[in-house]
C-alpha positions as MATLAB code, in Angstrom:
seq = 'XXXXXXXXXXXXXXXXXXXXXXXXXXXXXXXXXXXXXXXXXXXXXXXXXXXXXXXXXXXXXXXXXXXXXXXXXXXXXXXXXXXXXXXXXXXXXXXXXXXXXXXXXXXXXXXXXXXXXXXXXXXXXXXXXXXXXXXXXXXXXXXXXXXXXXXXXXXXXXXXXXXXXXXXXXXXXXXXXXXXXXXXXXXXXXXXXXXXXXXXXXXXXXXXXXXXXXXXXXXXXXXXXXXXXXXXXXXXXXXXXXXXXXXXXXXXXXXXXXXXXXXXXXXXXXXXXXXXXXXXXXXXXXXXXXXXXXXXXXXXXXXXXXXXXXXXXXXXXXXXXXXXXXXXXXXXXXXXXXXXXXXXXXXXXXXXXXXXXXXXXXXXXXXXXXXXXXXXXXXXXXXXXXXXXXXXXXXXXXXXXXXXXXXXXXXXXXXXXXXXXXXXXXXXXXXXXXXXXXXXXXXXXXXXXXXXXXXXXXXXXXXXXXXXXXXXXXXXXXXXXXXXX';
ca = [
     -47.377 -143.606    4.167;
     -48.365 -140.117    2.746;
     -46.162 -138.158    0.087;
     -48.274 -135.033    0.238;
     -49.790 -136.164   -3.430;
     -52.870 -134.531   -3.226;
     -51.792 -131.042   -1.558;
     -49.675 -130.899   -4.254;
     -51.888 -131.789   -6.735;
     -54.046 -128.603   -5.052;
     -51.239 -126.460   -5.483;
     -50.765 -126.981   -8.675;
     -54.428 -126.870   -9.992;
     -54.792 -123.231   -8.137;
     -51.750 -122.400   -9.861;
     -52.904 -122.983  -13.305;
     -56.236 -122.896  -12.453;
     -54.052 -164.477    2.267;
     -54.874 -166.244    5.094;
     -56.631 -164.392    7.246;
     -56.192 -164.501   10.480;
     -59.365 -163.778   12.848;
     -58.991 -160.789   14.695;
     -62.346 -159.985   16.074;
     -62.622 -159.073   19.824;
     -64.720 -162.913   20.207;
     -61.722 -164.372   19.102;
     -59.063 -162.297   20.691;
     -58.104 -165.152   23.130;
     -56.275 -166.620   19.868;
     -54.566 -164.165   18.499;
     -50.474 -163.947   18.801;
     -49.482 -162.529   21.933;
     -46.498 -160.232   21.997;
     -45.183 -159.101   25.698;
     -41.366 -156.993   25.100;
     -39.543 -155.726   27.243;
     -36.703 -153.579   26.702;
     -34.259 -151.064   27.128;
     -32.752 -148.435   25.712;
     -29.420 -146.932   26.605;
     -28.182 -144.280   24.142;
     -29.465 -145.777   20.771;
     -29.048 -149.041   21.628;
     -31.891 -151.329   22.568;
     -31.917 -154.685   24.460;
     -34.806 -156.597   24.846;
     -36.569 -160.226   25.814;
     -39.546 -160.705   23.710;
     -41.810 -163.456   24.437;
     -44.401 -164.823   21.696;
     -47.496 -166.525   22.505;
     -48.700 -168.483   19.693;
     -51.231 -170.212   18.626;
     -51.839 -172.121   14.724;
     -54.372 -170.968   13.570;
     -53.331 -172.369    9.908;
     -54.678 -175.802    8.799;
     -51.365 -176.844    8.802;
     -49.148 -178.808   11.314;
     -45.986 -176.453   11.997;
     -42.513 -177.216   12.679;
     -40.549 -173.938   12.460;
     -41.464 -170.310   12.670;
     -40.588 -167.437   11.386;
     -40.088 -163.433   12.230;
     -39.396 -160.767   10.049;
     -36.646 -158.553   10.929;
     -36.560 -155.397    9.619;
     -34.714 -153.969   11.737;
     -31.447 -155.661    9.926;
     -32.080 -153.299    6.582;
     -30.061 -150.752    7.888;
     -26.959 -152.968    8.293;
     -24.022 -152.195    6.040;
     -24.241 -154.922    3.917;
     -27.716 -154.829    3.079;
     -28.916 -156.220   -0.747;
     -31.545 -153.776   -0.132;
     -31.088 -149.645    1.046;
     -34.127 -148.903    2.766;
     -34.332 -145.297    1.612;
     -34.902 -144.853   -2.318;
     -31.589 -142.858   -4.154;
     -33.966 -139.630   -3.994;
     -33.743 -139.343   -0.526;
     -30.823 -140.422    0.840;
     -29.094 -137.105    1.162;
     -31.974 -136.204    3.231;
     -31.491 -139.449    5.432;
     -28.219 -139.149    6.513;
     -27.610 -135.401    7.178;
     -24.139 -136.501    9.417;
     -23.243 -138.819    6.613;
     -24.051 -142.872    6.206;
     -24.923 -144.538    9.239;
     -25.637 -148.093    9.907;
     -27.695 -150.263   12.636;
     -28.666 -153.999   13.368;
     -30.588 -156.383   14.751;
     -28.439 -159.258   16.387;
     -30.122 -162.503   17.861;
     -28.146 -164.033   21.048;
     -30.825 -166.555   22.402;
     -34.049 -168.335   21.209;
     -36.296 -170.639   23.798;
     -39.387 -172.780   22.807;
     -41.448 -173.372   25.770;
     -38.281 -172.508   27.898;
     -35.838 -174.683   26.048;
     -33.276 -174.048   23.897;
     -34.198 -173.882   20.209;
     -32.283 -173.916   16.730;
     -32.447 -170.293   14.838;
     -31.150 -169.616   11.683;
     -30.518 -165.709   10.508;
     -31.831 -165.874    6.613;
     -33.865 -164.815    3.617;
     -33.061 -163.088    0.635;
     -31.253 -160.272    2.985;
     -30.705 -161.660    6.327;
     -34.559 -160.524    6.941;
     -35.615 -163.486    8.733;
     -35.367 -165.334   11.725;
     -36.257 -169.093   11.443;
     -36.895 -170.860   14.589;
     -37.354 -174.468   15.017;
     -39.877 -175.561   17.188;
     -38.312 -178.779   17.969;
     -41.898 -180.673   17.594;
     -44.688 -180.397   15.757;
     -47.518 -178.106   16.416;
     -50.753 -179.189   15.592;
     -53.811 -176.549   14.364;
     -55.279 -175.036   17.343;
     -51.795 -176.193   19.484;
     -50.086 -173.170   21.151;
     -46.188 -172.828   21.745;
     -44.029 -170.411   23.254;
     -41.111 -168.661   21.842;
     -38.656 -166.307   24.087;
     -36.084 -164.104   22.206;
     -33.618 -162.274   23.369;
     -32.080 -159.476   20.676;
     -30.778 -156.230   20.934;
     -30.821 -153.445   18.266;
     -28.268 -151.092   17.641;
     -29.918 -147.744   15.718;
     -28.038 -146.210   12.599;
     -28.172 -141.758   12.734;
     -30.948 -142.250   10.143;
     -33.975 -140.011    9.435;
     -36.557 -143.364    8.486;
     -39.269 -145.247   10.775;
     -36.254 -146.864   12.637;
     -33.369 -144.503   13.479;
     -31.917 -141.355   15.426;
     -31.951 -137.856   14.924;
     -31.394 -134.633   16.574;
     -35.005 -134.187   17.984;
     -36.043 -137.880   18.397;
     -35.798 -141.480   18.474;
     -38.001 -143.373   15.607;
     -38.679 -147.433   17.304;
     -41.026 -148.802   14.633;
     -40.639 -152.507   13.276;
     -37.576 -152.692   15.985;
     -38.389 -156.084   16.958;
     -38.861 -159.829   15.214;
     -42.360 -159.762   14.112;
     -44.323 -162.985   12.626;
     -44.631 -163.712    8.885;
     -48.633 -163.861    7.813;
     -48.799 -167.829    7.284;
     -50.160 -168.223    3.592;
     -50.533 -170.555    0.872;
     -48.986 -173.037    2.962;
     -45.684 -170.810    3.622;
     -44.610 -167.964    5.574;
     -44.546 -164.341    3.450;
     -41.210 -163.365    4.068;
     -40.604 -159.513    3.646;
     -38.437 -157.458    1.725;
     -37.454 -154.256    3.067;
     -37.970 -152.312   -0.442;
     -37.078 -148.487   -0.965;
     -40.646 -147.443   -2.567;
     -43.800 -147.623   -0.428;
     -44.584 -149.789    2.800;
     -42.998 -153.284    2.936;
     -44.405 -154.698    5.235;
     -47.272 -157.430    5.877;
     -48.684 -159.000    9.452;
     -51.404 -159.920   11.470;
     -53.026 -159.038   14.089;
     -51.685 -159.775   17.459;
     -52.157 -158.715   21.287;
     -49.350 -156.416   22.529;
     -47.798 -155.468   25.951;
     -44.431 -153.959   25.756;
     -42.618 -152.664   28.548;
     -39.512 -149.798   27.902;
     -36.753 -148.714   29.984;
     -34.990 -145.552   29.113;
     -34.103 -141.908   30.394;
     -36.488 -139.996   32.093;
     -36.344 -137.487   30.533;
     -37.870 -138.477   27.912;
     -41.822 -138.134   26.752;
     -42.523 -141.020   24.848;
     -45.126 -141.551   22.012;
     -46.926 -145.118   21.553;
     -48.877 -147.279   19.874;
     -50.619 -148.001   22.952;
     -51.796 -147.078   26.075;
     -49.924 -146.872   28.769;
     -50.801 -148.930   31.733;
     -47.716 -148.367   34.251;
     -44.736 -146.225   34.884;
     -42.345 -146.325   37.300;
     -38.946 -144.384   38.358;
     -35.689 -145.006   39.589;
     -32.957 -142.565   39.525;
     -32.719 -141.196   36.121;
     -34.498 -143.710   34.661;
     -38.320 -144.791   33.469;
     -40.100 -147.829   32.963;
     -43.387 -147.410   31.126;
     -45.644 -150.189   30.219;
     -47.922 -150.205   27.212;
     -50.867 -152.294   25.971;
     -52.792 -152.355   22.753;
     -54.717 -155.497   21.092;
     -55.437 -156.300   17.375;
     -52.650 -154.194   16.364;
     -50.620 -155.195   13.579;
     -47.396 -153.822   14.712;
     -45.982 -151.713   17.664;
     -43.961 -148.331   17.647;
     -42.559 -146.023   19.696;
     -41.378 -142.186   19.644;
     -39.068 -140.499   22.028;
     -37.774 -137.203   22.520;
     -36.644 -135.038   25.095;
     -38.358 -132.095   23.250;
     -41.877 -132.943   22.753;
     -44.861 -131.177   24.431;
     -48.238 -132.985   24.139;
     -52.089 -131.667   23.401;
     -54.550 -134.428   24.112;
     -58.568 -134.478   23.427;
     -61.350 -137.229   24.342;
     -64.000 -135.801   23.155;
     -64.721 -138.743   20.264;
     -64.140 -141.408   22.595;
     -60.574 -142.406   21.572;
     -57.930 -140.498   23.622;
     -56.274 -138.543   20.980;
     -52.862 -137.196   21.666;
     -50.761 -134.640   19.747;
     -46.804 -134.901   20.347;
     -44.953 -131.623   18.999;
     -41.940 -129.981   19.240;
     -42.007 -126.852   16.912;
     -45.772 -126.293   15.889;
     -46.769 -122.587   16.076;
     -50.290 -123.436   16.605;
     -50.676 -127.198   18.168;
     -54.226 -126.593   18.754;
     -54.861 -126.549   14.791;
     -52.968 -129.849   14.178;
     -54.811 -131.553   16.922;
     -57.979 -130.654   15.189;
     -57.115 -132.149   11.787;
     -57.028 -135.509   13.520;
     -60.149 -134.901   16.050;
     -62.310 -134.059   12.877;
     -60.772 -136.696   11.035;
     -61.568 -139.339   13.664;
     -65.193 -137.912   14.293;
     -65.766 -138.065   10.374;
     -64.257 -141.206    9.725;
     -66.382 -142.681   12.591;
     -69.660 -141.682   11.171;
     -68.567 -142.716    7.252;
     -66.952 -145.991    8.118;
     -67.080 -147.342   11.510;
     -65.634 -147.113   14.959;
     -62.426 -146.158   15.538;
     -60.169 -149.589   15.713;
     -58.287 -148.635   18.980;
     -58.386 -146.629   22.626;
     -55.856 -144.108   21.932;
     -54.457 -142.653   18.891;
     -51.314 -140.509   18.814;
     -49.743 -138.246   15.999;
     -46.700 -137.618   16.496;
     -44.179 -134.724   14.840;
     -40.784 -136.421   14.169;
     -38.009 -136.129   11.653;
     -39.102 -138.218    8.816;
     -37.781 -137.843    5.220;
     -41.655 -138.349    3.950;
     -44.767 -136.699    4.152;
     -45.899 -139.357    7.318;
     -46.224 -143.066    8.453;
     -49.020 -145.083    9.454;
     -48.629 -147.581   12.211;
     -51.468 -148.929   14.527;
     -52.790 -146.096   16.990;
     -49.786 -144.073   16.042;
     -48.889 -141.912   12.833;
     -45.099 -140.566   12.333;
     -45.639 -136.657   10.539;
     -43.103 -135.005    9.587;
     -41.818 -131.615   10.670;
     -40.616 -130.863    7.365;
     -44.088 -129.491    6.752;
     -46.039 -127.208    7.535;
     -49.682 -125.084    7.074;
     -52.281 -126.621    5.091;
     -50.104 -130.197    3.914;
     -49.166 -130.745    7.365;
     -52.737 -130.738    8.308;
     -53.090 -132.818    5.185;
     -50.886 -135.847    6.047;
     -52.102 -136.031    9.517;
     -55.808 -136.548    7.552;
     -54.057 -139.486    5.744;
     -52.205 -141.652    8.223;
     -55.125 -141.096   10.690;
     -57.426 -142.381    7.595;
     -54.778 -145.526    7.723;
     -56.118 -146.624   10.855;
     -58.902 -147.511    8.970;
     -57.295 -148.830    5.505;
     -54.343 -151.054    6.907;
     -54.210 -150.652   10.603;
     -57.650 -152.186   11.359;
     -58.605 -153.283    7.592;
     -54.841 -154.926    6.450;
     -53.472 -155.571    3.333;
     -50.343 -156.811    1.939;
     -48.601 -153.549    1.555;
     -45.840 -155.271   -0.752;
     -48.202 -156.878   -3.233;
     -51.576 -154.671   -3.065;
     -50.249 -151.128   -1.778;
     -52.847 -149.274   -3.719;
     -55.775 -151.261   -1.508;
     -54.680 -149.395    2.007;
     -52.544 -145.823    0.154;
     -56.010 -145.158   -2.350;
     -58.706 -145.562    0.286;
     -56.741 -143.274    2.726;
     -56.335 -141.298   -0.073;
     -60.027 -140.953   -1.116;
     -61.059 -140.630    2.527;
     -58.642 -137.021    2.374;
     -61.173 -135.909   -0.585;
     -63.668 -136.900    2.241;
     -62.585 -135.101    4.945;
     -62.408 -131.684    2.934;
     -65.661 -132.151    1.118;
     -67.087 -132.351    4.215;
     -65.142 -129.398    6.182;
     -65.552 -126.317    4.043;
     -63.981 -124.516    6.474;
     -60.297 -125.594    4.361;
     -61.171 -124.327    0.584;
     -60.931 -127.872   -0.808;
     -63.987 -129.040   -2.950;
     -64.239 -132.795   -3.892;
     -64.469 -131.183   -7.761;
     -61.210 -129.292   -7.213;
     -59.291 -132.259   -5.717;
     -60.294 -134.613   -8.395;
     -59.651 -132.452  -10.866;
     -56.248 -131.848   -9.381;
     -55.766 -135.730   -9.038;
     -56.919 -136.478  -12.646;
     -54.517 -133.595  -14.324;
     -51.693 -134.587  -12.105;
     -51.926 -138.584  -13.311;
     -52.568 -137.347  -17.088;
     -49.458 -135.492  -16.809;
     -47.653 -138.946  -15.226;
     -48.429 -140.705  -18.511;
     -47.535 -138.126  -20.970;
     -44.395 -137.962  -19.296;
     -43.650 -141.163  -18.819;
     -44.934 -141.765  -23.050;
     -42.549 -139.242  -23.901;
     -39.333 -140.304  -21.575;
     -39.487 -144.478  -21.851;
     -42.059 -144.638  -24.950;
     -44.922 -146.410  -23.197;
     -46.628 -145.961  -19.450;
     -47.304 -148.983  -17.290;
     -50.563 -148.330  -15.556;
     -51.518 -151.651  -13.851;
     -52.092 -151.645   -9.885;
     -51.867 -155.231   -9.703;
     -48.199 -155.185   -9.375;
     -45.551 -155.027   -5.910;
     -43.307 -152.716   -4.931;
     -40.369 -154.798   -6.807;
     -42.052 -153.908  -10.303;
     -42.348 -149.778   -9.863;
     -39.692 -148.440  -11.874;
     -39.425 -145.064   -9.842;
     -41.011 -143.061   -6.164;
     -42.986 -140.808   -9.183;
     -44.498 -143.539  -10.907;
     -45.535 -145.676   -7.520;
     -47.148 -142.795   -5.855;
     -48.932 -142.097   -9.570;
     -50.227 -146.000   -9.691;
     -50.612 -146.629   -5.408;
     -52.402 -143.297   -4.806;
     -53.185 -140.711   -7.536;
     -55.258 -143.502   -9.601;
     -56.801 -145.294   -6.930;
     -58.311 -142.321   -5.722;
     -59.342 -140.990   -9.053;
     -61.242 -144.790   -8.828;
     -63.225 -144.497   -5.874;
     -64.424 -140.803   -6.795;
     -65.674 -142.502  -10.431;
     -67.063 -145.059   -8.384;
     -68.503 -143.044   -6.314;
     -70.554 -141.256   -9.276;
     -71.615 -144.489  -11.120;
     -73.395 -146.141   -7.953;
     -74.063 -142.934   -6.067;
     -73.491 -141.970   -2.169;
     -76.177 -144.773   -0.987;
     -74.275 -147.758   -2.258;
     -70.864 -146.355   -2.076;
     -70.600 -145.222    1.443;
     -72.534 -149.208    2.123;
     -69.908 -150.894    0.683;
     -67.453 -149.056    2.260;
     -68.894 -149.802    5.469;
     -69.470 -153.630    4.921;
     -65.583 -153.439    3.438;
     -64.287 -152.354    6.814;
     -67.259 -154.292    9.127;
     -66.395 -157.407    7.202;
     -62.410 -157.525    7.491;
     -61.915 -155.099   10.272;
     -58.684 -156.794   11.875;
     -58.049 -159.398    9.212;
     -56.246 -159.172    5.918;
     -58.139 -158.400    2.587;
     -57.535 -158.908   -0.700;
     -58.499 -157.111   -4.063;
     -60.766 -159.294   -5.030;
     -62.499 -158.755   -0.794;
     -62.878 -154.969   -1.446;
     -64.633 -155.804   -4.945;
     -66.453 -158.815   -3.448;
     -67.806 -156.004   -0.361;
     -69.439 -153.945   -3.241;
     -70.933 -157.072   -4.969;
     -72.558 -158.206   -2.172;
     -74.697 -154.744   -1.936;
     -75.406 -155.272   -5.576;
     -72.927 -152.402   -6.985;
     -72.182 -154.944  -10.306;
     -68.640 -153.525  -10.442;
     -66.650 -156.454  -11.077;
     -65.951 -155.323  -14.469;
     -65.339 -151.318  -13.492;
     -62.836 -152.256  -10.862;
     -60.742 -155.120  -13.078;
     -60.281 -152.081  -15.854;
     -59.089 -149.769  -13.616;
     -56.543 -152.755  -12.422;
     -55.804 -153.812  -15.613;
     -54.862 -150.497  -16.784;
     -57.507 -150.484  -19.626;
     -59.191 -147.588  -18.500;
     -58.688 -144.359  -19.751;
     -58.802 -141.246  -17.334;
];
């Protein structure tokens, strides 16, 4: 997700002067299959969703379970999912509320126990009704609907479009012989998955243009109505955007259709070229881009943007130079979490700094927009410096440590100091201890080397090891918090 940090960094400066599952296209055939279909009628969904799965854990298995996300914008959440700071700016027609509701599980096309639970009624427990041994494959058909709350967040309504992300029960990563059950916090990402195979079928008016994660293989029509079909594989999640207002832009010229949904952009053209450079850049410095299409999409959205796989949410709150900015970010996320994933909830600084750094990238190599790699580091350095005198002077002491999850950030300021200002501050003083050769190796081998799985701190550290960085030491004081910047 992207809080226009460094922009504003900019701005300020010129002012003053796990287990991890396999995901690699040889092993496809195993991955979790996902084929949804649904349909929406006014902003309420109904859908079957049928789960193809096979353990891939060294464990025998007797229940699964889902995530559901969608359920943190009931009433009675524990949780809000949108911190105090913006909630104003959430709900412009006042609270609003939506739900997921279960009516009917099937495993291998009988009946099966479910249980609504977790710490928030954030998981769906299914049991299998037999045990499933590694390598065994069973099939699980839900049938949900969703009912959306008038909410400007990843899942909700507004007055231009429909948000659909994390709409649907979704695996828990398998780990430490458990399932990682999610907590919809207020601060940052919470969310954690696998990789999994997708084809997801939607119903709805047709009148509406509709964004996706992936790319779309059918349509039909009947009456007023549309049925589009979508497939992506190795994505972590799925999304959707609709709107009756969009126009679209869309370029092939790096090999990945790229497509640009708008709605009030003076110059389109402009904001389809942040991502095409980004893509072509990103290509060259890291590795191939992880998917067929890629779309940016302009919604409502109370943040600077959202990452999801092959689809970024940016907001239309912004404008010029930091809306150019943010697309540059989530399309760096395809990278650091869509294809290389991370436990957002526990690690957020491994996906949010490398997406981060790879902004300073993109404008250190495109002139053309002002930005140095000095200037933005410079920016980046007196903005965090300015974090920790304030937070010295308001609480007495500053807590610095990355290793930490979104439970244990005491404020929005202080995570988005910690998950992206000092992270990228990192790489950049990484960068000038081992020089380009090394760095820009390691960065490839990082992303080669868990492309489609899930990676840990100590995997990005191990990836610059292996190429003989020695920076074992560098990186734990930087996660410690010992280091002084």
């Amino acid at each position: 997700m992207r809080k226009t940090a460094l922009f504003v960094c900019t701005l300020i400066l010129s002012i003053c002067s796990i287990y991890m599952g396999g995901c690699i296209d040889k092993e496809k055939a195993n991955l979790t299959e996902y084929n949804i279909e649904c349909t929406l009628d006014g902003y309420n969904l109904s859908a079957t969703e049928s789960v193809g799965f096979i353990n891939n854990t060294d464990n025998v298995l007797t229940e699964l379970k889902f995530n559901l996300f969608a359920n943190a914008f009931r009433k009675d959440a524990l949780f809000s999912p949108i911190s105090a700071q913006y909630l104003s700016r959430a709900y412009p027609n006042g609270m609003s509320y939506g739900e997921i509701s279960i009516s009917k599980v099937d495993v291998d096309g009988k009946d099966a126990e479910f249980d609504i639970c977790g710490q928030d009624k954030n998981i769906l427990s299914v049991k299998l009704g037999k045990t499933i041994y590694p390598d065994e494959r069973v099939n699980i058909t839900i049938k949900f609907s969703v009912s959306l709350a008038n909410v400007i967040a990843r899942t909700g309504y507004n007055e231009k479009t429909i948000n659909l992300a994390n709409f649907y029960p979704i695996l828990c990563v398998y780990e430490n012989g458990e399932f990682y059950e999610c907590v919809y916090y207020d601060k940052g990402d919470p969310f954690y998955s696998e990789c999994a195979n997708y084809q997801v079928k939607i119903t709805c008016d047709s009148e509406y243009l509709v964004a996706s994660s992936g790319a779309q293989i059918d349509k039909t029509k009947s009456g007023n109505t549309q049925t589009l079909t979508y497939k992506v594989d190795s994505a972590r999640s799925f999304s959707f955007v609709l709107s009756k207002n969009f126009s679209v832009l869309t370029d092939k010229t790096t090999g990945t259709q790229i497509n640009y949904y708008y709605y009030q952009d003076e110059n389109p053209n402009q904001s389809l070229d942040y991502a095409v450079k980004a893509v072509k850049l990103f290509k060259s410095m890291f590795g191939a881009f992880p998917y067929k299409t890629y779309s940016v999409v302009q919604t409502k959205f109370v943040q600077g943007g959202m990452e999801f796989p092959a689809l970024a949410m940016i907001s239309d709150e912004l404008s010029g130079l930091s809306y150019g900015e943010v697309i540059v970010h989530e399309t760096a996320h395809q990278y650091w979490q869509s294809a290389v994933g991370n436990n957002e909830i526990e690690h957020a600084f491994l996906d949010e700094g490398l997406a981060e750094y790879s902004v300073v990238l993109f404008y250190e190599n495109y002139s053309e927009y002002g930005y140095t790699r000095k200037n933005l580091i410079k920016a980046s350095e007196q903005t965090y410096k300015v974090f920790c005198s304030v937070s010295d002077k308001l609480f007495g002491k500053v807590n610095t440590v990355m290793l930490r999850g979104l439970k244990d950030f005491s404020s929005e300021y202080e995570y988005v100091n910690i998950a992206y200002i000092k992270p990228c501050i990192m790489y950049d003083n990484l960068r000038t201890t081992i020089g380009d050769g090394r760095f820009f190796s390691g960065l490839k081998r990082y992303y080669n080397n868990y492309k489609y799985k899930n990676a840990k701190p100590d995997d990005m550290v191990g990836a610059f090891e292996k190429i003989g960085a020695g920076t074992n030491g560098f990186f734990q004081s930087f996660f410690d918090g010992k280091v002084i910047i």
